[in-house]
N, C-alpha and C positions, 0 to 999 in steps of 0.2 A: 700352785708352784710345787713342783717335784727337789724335796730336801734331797742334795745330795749326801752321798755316805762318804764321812770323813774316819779313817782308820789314825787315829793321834796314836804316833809312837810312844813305849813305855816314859821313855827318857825328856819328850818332852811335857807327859804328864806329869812325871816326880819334879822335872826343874817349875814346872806352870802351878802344878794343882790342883785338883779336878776341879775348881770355878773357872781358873784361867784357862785349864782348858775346854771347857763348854762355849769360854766368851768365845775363846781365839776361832771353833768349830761356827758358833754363831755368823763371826765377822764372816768367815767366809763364805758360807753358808747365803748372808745379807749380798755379798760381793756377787758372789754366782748370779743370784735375780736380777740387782740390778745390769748387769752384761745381759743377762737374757731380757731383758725389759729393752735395753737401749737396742738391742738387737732385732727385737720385733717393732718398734719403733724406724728403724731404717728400714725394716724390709717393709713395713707396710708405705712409706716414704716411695720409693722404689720400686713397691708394683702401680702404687699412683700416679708417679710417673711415666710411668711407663703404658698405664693404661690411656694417660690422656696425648703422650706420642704417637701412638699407636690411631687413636682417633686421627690427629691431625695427619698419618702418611694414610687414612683408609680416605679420610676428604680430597687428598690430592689429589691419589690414584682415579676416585671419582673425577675430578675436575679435569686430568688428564684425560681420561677413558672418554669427556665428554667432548673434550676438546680434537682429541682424534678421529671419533665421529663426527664431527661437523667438520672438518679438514677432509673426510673420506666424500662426504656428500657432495662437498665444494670441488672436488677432484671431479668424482662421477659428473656434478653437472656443467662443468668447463668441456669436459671431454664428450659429453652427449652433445653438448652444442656444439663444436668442432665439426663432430662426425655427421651434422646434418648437412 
């Protein structure tokens, strides 16, 4: 985890303290991760989904591609019988 840098104004170190202000740096600090935690939690969410979408339109396209070959055969051999 990359600590971000928090620059605490003078004014709110003299009203805090310098423990309150280390906590208040902590909290935020703690805040940032977890966003960045929930955030990589969705995106890996989301390219799983997407990778198993992805499966299901590659099987279709399969199913399609196969099914228009057998539709093309079925044409060619209607139309060779015809022509005999």
């Amino acid at each position: 985890m990359g600590v971000g840098i928090v620059l605490m104004p003078q004014v709110l170190r003299e009203k805090l303290g310098d423990d309150g202000a280390e906590a208040l740096v902590g909290i935020l600090n703690k805040a940032e991760y977890v966003q960045k935690s929930d955030l990589d939690d969705l995106a890996n969410k989301i390219e799983k989904r997407v990778i198993e979408e992805s499966s299901k339109i590659r099987s279709f396209v399969i199913a399609v591609n196969g099914a228009a070959i057998g539709l093309v055969t079925l044409v060619v051999t209607i139309l060779q019988v015809w022509a005999r």
